[in-house]
C-alpha positions as MATLAB code, in Angstrom:
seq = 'XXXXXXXXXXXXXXXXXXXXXXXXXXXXXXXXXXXXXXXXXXXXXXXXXXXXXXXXXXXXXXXXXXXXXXXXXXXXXXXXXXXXXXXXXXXXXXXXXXXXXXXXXXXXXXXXXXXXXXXXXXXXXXXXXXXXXXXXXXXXX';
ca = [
       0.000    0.000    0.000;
       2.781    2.805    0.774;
       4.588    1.948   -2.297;
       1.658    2.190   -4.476;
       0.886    5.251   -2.793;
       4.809    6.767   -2.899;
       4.259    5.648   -6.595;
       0.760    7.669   -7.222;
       2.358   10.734   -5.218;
       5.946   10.619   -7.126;
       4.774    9.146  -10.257;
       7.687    6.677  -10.912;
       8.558    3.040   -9.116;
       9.603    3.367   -5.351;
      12.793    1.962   -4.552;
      13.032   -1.666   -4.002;
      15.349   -1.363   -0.921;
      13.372    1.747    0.482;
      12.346    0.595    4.167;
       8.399    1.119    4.953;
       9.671    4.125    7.497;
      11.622    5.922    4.508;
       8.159    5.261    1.876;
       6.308    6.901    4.887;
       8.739    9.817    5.804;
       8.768   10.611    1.651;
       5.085   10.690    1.020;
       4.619   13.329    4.334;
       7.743   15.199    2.909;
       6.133   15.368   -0.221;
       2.703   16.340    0.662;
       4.040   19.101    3.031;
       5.896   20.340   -0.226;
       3.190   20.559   -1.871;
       1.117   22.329    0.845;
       3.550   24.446    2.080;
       6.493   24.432   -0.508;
      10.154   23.312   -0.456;
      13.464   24.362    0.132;
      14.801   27.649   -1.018;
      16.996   27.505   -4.355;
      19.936   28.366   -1.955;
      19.467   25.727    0.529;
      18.965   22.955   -2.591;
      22.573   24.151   -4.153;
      23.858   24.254   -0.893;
      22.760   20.419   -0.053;
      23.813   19.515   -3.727;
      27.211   20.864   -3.033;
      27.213   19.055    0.123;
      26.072   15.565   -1.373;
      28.712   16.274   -4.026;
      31.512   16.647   -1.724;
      32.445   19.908   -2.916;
      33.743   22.009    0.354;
      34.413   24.990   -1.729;
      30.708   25.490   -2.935;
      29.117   24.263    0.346;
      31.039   27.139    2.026;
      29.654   29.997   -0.023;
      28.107   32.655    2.275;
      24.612   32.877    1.360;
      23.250   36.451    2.728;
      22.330   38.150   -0.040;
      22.046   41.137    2.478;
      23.786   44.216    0.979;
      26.155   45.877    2.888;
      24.746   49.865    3.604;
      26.856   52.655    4.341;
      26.713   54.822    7.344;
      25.339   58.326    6.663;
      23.008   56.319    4.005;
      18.995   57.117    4.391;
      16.456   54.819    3.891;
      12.883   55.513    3.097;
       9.387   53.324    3.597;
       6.420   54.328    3.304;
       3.243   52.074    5.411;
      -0.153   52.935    5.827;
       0.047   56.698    4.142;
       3.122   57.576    6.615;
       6.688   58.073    5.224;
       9.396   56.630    7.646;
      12.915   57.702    7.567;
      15.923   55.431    8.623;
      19.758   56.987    8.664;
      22.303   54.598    8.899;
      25.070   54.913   11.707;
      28.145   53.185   12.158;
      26.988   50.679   15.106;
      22.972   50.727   13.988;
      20.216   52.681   12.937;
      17.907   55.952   13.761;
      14.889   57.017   13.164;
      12.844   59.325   14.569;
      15.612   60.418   17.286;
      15.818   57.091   18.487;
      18.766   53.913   17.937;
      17.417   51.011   16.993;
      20.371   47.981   16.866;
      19.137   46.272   13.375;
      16.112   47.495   10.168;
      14.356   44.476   11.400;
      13.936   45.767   15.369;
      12.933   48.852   12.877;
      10.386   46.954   10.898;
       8.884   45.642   13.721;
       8.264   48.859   15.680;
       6.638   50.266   12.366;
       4.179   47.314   11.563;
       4.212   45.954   15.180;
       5.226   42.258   13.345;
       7.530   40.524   12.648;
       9.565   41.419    8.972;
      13.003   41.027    7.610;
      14.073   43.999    8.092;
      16.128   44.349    4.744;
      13.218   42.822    2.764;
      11.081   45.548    4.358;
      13.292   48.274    3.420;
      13.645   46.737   -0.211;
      17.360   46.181   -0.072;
      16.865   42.078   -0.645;
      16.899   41.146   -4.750;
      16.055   37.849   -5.652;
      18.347   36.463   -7.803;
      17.909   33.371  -10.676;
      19.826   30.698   -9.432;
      21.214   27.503  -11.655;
      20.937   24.305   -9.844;
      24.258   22.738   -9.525;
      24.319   18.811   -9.860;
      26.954   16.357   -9.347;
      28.232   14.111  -12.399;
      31.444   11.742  -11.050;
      31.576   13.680   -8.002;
      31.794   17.358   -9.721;
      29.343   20.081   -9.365;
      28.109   20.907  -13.297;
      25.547   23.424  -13.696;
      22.047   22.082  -14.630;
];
């Protein structure tokens, strides 16, 4: 029954050595993904550059935050109210006050929690190439 199910779910023949724990662990995995959604592009090169055995790749930072220099001013607007940030050397202020991080900023604006950097619009999202592993080397897809 789990194999014809893994089967239905995955569309292709479940492995013959696959244990009934793995077949049941795969199908949840799967229909979480599909709920919810997987793994960031990032974190998938990252674990094929692991499973390839590639230290150099599996090492890359991956913070795509950008770095901001101090004296730098940041604007958001939220709700019809314009919100400015100036950048200091150790932090941030706004409205006469430090704040240690844009997220601790975001937060006191929208009273939830944000990325800060996303909420400031200093995050791009950038087309990534899935690496994959042929004898051992990363190749790009």
């Amino acid at each position: 029954m789990l194999r014809r199910d893994w089967e239905r779910l995955l569309g292709r023949a479940a492995p013959g050595a696959a244990s009934s724990d793995f077949l049941q662990r795969d199908i949840a995995y799967h229909q979480q993904v599909g709920q919810h959604g997987g793994l960031s592009a990032a974190t998938r090169g990252r674990l094929a550059a692991l499973a390839c055995a590639d230290p150099a790749a599996a090492q890359k930072p991956t913070n795509a935050t950008p770095r901001i220099k101090p004296g730098s001013t940041l604007l958001r607007e939220w709700h019809g109210r314009t919100y400015t940030v100036l950048v200091l050397e150790a932090g941030f202020e706004m409205a006469g006050k430090h704040f240690s991080s844009l997220t601790e900023i975001a937060f006191h604006i929208t009273g939830t929690n944000w990325s800060g950097p996303r909420f400031f619009g200093l995050l791009r999202r950038r087309a990534t190439v899935q690496p994959r592993c042929v004898s051992g080397n990363i190749i790009s897809a």
